[in-house]
N, CA, C and O atoms as a printed pandas DataFrame, in Angstrom:
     atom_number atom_name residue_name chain_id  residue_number  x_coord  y_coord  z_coord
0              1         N          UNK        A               1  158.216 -300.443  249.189
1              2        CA          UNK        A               1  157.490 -300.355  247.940
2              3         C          UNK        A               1  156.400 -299.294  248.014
3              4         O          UNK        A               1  156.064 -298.708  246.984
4              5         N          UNK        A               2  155.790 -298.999  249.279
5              6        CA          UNK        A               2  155.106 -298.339  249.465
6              7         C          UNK        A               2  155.527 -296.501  249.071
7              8         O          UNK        A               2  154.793 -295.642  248.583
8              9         N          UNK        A               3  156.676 -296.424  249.422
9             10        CA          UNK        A               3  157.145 -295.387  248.824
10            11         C          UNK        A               3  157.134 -294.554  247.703
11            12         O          UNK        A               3  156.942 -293.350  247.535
12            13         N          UNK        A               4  157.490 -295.878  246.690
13            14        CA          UNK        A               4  157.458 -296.089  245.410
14            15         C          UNK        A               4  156.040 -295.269  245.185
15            16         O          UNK        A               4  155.762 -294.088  244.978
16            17         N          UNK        A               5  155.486 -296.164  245.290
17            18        CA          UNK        A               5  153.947 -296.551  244.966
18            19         C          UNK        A               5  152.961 -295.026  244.901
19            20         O          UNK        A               5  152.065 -294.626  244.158
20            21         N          UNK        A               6  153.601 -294.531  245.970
21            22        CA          UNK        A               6  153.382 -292.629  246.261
22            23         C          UNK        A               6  153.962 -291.958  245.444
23            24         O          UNK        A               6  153.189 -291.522  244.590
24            25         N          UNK        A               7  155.117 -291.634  245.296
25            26        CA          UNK        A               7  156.340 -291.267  244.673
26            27         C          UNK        A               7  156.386 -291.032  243.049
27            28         O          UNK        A               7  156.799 -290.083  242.382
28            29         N          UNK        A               8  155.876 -292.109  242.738
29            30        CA          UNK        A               8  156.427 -292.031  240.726
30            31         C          UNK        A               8  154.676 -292.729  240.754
31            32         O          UNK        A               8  154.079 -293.371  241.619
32            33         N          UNK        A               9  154.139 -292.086  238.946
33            34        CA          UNK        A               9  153.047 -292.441  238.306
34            35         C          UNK        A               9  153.339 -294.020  238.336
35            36         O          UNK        A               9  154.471 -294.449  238.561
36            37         N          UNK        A              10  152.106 -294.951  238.064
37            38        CA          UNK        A              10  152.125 -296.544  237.923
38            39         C          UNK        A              10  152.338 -296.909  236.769
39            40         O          UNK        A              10  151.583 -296.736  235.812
40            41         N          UNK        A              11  153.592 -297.549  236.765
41            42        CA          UNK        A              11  154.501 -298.372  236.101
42            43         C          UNK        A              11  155.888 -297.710  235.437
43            44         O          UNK        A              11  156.618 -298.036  234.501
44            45         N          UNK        A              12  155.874 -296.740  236.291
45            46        CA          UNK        A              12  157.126 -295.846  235.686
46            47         C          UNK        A              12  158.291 -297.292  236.697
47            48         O          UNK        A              12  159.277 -297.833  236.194
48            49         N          UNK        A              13  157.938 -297.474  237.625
49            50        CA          UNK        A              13  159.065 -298.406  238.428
50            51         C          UNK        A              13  158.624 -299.460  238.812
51            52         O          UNK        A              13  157.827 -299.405  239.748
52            53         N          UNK        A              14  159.026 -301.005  238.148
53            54        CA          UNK        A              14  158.600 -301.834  238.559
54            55         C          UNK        A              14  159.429 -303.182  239.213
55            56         O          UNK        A              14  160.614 -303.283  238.897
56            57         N          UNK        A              15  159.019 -303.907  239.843
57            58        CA          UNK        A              15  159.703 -305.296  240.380
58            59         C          UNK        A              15  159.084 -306.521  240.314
59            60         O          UNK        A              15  157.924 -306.833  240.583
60            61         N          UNK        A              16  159.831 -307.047  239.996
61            62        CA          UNK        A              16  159.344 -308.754  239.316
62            63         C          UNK        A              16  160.293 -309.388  240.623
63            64         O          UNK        A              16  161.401 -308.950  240.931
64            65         N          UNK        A              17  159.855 -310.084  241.043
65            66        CA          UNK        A              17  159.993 -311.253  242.477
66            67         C          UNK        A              17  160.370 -312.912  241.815
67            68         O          UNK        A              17  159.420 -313.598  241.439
68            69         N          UNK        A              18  161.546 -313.365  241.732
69            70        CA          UNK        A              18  161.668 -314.692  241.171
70            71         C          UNK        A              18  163.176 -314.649  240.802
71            72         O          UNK        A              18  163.818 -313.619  241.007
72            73         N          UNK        A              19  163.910 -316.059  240.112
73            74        CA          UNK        A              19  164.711 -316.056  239.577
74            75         C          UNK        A              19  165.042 -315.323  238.522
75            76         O          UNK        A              19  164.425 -315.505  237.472
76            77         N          UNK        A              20  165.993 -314.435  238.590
77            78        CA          UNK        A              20  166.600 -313.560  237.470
78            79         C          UNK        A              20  166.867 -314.165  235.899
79            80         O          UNK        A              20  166.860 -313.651  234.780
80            81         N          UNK        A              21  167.109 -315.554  236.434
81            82        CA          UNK        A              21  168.071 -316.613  234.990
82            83         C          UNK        A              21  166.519 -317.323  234.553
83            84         O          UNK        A              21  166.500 -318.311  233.820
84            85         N          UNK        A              22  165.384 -316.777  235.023
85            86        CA          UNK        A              22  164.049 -317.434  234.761
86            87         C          UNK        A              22  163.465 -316.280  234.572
87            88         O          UNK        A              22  163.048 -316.529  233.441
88            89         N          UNK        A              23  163.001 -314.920  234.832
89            90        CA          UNK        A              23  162.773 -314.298  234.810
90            91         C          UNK        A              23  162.610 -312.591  233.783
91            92         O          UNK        A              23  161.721 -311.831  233.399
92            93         N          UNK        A              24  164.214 -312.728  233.724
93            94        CA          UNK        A              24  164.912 -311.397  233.014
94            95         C          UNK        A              24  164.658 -311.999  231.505
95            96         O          UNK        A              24  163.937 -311.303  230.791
96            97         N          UNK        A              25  165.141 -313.144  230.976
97            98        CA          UNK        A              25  165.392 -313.214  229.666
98            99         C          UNK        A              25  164.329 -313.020  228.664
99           100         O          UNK        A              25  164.760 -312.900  227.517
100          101         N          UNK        A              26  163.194 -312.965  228.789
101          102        CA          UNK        A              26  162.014 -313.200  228.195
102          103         C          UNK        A              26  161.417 -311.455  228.519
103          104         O          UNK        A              26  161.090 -310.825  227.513
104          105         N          UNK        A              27  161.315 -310.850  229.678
105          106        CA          UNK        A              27  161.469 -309.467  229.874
106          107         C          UNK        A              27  162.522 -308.850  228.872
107          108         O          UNK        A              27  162.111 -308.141  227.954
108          109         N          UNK        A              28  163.457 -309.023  228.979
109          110        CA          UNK        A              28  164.554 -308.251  227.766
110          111         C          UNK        A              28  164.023 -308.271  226.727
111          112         O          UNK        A              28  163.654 -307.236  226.172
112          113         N          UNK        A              29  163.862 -309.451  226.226
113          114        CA          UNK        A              29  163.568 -310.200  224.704
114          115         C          UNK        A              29  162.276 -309.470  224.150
115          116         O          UNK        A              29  162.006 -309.509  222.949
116          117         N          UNK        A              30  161.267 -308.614  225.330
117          118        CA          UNK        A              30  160.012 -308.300  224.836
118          119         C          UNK        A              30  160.483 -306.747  224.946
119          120         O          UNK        A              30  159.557 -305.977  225.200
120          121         N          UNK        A              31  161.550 -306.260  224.823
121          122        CA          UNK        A              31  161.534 -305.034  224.247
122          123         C          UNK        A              31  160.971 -303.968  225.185
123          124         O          UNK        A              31  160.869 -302.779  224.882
124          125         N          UNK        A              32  160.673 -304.422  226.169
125          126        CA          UNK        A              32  159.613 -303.375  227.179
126          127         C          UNK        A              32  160.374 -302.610  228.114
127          128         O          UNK        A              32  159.946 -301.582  228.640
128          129         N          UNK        A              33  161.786 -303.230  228.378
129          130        CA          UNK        A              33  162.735 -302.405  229.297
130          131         C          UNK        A              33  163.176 -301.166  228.658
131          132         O          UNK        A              33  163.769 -301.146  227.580
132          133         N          UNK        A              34  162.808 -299.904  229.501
133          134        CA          UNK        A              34  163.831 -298.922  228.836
134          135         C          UNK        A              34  164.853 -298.532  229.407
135          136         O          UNK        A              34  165.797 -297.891  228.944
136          137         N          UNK        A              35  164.667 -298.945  230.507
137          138        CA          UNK        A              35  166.419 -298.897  231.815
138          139         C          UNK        A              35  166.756 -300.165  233.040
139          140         O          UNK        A              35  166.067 -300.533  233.991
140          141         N          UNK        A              36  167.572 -300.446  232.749
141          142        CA          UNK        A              36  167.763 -301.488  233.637
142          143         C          UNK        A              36  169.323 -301.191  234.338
143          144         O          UNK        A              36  170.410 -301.104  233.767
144          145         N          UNK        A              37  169.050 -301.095  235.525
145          146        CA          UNK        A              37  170.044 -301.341  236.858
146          147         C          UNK        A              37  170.229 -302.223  237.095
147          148         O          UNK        A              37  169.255 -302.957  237.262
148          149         N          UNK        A              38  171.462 -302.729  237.263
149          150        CA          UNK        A              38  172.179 -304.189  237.389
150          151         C          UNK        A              38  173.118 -304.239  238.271
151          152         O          UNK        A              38  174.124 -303.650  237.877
152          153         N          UNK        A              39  173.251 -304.847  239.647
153          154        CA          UNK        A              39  174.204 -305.425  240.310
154          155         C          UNK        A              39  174.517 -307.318  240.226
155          156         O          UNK        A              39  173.840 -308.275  240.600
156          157         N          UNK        A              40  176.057 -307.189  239.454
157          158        CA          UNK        A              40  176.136 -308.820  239.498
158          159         C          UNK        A              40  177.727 -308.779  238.410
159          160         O          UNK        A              40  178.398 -307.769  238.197
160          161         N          UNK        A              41  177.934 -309.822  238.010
161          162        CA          UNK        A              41  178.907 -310.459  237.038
162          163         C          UNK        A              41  178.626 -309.665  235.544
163          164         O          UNK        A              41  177.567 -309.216  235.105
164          165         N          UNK        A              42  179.728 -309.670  235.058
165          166        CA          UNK        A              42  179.393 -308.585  234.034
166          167         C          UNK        A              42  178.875 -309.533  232.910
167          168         O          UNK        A              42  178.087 -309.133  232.054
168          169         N          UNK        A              43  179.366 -310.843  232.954
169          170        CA          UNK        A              43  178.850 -312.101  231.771
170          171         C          UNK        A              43  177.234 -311.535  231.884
171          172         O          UNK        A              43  176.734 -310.808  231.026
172          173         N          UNK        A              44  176.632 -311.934  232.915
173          174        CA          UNK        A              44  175.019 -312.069  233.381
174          175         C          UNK        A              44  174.707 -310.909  232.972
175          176         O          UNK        A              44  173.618 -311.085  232.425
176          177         N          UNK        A              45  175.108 -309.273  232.845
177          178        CA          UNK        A              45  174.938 -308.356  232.282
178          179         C          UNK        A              45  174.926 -308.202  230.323
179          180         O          UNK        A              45  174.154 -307.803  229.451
180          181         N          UNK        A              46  176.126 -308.727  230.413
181          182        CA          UNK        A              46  176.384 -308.408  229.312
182          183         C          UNK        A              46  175.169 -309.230  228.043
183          184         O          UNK        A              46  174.911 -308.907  226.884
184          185         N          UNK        A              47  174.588 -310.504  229.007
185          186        CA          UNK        A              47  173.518 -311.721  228.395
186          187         C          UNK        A              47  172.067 -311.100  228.553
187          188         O          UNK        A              47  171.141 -311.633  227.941
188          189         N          UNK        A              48  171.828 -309.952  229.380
189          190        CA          UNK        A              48  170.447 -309.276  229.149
190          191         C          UNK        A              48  170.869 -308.130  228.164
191          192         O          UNK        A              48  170.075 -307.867  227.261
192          193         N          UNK        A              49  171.997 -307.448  228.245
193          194        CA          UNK        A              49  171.948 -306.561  227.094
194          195         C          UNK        A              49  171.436 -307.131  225.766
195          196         O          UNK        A              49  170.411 -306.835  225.151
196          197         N          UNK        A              50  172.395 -308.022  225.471
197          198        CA          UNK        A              50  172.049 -308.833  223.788
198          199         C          UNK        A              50  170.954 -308.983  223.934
199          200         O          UNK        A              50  170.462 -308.236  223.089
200          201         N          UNK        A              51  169.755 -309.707  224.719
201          202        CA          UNK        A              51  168.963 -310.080  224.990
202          203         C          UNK        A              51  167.416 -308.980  224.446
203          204         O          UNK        A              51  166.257 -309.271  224.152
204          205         N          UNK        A              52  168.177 -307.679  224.524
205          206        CA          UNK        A              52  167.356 -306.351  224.342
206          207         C          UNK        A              52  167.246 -306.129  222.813
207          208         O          UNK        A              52  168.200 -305.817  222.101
208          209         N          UNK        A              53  165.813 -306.351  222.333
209          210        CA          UNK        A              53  166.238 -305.618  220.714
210          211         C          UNK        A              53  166.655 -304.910  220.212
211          212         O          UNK        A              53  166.830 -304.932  218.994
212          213         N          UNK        A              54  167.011 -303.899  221.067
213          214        CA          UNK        A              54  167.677 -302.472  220.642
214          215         C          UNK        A              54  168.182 -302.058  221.518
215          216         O          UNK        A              54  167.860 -300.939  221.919
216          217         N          UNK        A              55  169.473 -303.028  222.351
217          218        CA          UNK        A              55  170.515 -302.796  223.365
218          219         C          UNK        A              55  170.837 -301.302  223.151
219          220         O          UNK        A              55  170.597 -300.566  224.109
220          221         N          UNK        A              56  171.400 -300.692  221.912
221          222        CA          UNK        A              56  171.772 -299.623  221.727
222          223         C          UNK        A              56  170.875 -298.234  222.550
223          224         O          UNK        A              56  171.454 -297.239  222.985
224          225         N          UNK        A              57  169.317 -298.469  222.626
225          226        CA          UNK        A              57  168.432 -296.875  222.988
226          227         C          UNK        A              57  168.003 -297.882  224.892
227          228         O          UNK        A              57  167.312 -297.275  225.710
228          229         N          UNK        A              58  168.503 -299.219  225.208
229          230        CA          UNK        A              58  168.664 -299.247  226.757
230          231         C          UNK        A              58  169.323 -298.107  227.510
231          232         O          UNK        A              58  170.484 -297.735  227.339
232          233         N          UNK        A              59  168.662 -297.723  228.155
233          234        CA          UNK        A              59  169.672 -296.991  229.098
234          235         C          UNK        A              59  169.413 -298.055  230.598
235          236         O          UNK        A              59  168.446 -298.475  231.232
236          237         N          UNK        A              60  171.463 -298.190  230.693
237          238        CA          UNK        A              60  171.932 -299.304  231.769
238          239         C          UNK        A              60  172.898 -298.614  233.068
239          240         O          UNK        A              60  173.797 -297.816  232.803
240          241         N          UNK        A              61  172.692 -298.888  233.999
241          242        CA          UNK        A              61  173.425 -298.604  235.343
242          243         C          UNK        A              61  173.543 -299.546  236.084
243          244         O          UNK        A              61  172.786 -299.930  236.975
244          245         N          UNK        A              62  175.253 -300.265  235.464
245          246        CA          UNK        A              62  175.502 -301.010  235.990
246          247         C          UNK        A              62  176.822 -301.133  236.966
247          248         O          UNK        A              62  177.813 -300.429  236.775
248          249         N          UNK        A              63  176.717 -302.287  238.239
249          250        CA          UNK        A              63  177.607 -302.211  239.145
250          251         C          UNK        A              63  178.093 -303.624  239.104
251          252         O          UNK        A              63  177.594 -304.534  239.766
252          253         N          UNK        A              64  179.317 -303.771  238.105
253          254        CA          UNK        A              64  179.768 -305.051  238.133
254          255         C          UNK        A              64  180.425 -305.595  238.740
255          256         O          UNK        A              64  181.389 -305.021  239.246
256          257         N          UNK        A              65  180.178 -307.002  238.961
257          258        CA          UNK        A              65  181.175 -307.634  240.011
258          259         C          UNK        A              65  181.125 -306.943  241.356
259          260         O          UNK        A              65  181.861 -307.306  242.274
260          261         N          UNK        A              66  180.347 -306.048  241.466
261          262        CA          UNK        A              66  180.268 -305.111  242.894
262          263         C          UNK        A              66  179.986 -305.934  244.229
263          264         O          UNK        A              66  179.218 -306.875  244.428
264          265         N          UNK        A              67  180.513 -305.532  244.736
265          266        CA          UNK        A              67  180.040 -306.332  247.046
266          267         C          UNK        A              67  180.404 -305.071  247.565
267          268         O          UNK        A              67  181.402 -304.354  247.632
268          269         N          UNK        A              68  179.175 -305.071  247.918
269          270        CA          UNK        A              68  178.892 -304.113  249.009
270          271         C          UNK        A              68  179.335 -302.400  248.813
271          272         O          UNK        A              68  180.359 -301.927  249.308
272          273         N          UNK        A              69  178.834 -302.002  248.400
273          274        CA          UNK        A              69  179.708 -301.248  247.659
274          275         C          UNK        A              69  178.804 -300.233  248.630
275          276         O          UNK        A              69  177.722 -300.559  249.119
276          277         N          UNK        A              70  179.599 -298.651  248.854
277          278        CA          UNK        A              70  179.284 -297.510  249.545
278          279         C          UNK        A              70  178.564 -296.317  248.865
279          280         O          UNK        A              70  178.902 -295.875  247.767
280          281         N          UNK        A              71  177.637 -295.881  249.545
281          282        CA          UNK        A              71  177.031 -294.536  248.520
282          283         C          UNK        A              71  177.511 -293.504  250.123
283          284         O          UNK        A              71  177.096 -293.779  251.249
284          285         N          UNK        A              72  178.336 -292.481  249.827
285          286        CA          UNK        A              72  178.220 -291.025  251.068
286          287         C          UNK        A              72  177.750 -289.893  249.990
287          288         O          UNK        A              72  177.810 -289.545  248.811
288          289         N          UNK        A              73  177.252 -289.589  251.250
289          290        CA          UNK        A              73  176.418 -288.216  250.709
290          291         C          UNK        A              73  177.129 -287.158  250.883
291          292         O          UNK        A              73  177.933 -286.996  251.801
292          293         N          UNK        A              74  176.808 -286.188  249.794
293          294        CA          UNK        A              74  177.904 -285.189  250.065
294          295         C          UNK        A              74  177.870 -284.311  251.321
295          296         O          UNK        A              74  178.829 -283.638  251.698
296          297         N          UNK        A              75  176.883 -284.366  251.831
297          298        CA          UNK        A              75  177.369 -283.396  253.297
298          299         C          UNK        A              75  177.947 -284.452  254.821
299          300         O          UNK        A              75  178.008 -284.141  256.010
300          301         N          UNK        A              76  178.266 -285.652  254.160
301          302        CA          UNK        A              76  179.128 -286.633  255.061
302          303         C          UNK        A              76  180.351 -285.862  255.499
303          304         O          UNK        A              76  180.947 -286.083  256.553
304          305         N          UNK        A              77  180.618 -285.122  254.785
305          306        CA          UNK        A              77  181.931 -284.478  255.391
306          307         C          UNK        A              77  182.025 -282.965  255.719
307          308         O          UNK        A              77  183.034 -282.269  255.828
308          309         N          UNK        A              78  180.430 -282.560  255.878
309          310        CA          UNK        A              78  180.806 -281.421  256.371
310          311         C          UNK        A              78  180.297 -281.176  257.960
311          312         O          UNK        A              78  179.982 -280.045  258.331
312          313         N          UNK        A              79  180.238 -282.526  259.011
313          314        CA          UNK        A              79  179.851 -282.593  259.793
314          315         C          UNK        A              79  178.373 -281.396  260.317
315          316         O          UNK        A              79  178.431 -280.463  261.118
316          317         N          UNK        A              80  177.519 -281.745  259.746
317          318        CA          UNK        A              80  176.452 -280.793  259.708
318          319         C          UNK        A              80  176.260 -279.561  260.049
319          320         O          UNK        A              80  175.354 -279.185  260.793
320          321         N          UNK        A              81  177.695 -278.352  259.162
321          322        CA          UNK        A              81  177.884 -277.537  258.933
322          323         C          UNK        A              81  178.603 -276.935  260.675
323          324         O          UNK        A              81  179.245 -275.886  260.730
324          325         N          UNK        A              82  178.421 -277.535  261.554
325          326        CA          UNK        A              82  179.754 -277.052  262.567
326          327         C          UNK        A              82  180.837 -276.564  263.005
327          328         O          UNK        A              82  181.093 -276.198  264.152
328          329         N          UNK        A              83  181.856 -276.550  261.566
329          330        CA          UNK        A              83  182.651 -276.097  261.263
330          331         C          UNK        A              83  183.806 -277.495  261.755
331          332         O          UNK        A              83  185.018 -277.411  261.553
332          333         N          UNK        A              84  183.065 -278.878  262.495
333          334        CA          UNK        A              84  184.319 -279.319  263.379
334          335         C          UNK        A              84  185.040 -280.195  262.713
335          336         O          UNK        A              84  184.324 -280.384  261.729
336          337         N          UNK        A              85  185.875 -280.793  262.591
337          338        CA          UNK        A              85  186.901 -281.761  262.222
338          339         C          UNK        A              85  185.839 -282.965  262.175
339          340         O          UNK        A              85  185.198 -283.322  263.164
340          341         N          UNK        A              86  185.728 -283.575  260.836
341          342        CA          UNK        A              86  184.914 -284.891  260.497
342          343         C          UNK        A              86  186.123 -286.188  261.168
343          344         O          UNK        A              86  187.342 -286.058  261.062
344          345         N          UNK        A              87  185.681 -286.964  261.604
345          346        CA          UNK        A              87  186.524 -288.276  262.156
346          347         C          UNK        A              87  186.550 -289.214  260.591
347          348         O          UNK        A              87  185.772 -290.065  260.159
348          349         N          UNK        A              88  187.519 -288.752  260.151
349          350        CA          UNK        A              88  187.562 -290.071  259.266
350          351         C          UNK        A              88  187.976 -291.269  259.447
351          352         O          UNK        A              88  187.399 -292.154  258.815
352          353         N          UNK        A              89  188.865 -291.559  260.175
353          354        CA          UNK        A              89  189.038 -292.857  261.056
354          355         C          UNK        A              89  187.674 -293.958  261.187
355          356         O          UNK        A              89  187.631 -295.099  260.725
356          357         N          UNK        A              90  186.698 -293.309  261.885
357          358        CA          UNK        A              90  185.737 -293.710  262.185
358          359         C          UNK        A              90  184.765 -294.093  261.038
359          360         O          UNK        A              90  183.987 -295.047  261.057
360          361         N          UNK        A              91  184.964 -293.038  259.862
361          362        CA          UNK        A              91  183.829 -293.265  258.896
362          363         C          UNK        A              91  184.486 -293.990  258.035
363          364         O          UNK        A              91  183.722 -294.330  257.132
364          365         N          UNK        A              92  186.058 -294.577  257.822
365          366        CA          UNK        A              92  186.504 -295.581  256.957
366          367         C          UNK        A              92  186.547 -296.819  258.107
367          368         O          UNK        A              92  186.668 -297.926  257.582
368          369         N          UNK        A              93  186.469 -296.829  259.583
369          370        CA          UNK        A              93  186.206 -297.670  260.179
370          371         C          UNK        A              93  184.773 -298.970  259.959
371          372         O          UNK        A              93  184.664 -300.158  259.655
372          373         N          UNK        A              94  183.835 -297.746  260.364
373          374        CA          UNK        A              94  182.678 -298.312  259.949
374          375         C          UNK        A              94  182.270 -298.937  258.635
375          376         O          UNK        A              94  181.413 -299.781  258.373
376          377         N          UNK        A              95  183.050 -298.338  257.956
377          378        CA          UNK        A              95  182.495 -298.496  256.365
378          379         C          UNK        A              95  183.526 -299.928  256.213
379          380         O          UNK        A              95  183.113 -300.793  255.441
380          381         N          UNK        A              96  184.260 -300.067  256.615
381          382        CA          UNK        A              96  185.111 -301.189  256.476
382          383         C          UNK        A              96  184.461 -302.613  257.349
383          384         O          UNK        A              96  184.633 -303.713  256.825
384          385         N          UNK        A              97  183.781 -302.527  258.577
385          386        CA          UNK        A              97  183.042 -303.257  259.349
386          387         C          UNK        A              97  181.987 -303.265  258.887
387          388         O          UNK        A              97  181.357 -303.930  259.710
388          389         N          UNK        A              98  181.054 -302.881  257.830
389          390        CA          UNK        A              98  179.760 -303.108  257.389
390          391         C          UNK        A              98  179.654 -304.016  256.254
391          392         O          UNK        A              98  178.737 -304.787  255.973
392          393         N          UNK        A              99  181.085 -303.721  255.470
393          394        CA          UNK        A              99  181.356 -304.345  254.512
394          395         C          UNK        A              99  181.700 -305.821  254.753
395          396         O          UNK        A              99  181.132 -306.676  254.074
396          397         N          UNK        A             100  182.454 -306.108  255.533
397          398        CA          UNK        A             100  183.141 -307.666  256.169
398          399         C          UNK        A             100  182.187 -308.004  257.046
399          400         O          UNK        A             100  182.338 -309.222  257.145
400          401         N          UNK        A             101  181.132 -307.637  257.878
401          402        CA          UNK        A             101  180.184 -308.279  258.661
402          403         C          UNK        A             101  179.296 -309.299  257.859
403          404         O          UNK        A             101  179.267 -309.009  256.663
404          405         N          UNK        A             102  178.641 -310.295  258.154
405          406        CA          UNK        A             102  177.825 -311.140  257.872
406          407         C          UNK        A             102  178.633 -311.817  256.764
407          408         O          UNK        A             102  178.115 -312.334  255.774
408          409         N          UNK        A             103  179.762 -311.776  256.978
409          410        CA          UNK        A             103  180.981 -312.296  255.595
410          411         C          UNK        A             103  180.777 -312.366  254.486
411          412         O          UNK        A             103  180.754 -313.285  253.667
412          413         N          UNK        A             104  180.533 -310.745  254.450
413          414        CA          UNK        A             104  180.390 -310.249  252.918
414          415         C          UNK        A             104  178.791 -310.391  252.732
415          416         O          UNK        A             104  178.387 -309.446  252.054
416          417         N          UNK        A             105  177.930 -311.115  253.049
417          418        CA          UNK        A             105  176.976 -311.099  252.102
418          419         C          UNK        A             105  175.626 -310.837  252.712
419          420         O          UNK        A             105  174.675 -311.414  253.241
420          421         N          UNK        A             106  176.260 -309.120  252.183
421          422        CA          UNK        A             106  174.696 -308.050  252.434
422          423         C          UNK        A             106  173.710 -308.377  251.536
423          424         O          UNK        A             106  172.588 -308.238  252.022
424          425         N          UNK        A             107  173.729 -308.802  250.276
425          426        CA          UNK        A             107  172.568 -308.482  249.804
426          427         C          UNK        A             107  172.045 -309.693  250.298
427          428         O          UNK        A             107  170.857 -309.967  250.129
């Protein structure tokens, strides 16, 4: 958070700590969100959109139904410009063992 906190003017990015199904609905309902990022079930998504007075000017980035899902960066494959052969084996290895470790449930 501390990052944050350096990073962007105060209150451009914020976090609320608590139940989402206690939390979010009354946040939506007050009109104050202008972007909301969502990882979860698309029902639970689709119930804060309505929730927004003017769902339509939300801007949403959402990852539905998502587990665990991968971000690579684009110079993942250019082995840091070396010219050498990237192991993909290894990097769909890993990425496959990060995903199934702790049985499934990273977040």
């Amino acid at each position: 958070l501390e990052a944050f906190q350096k990073s962007f003017p105060r209150g451009t990015i914020n976090f609320i700590s608590g139940s989402g199904r206690v939390t979010m609905p009354p946040l939506m309902k007050s009109g104050k969100v202008d972007a909301l990022a969502f990882i979860g079930a698309s029902s639970a998504a689709d119930r804060l959109i309505k929730d927004h007075p003017e769902p339509h000017r939300l801007k949403v980035f959402l990852q539905l139904e998502a587990k665990n899902f991968g971000v690579y960066m684009p110079n993942l494959f250019d082995n840091g410009g070396t010219g050498d052969q990237v192991d993909l084996d290894t990097i769909l290895k890993e990425t496959v063992a990060g995903t199934l470790s702790y049985n499934g449930q990273r977040c």
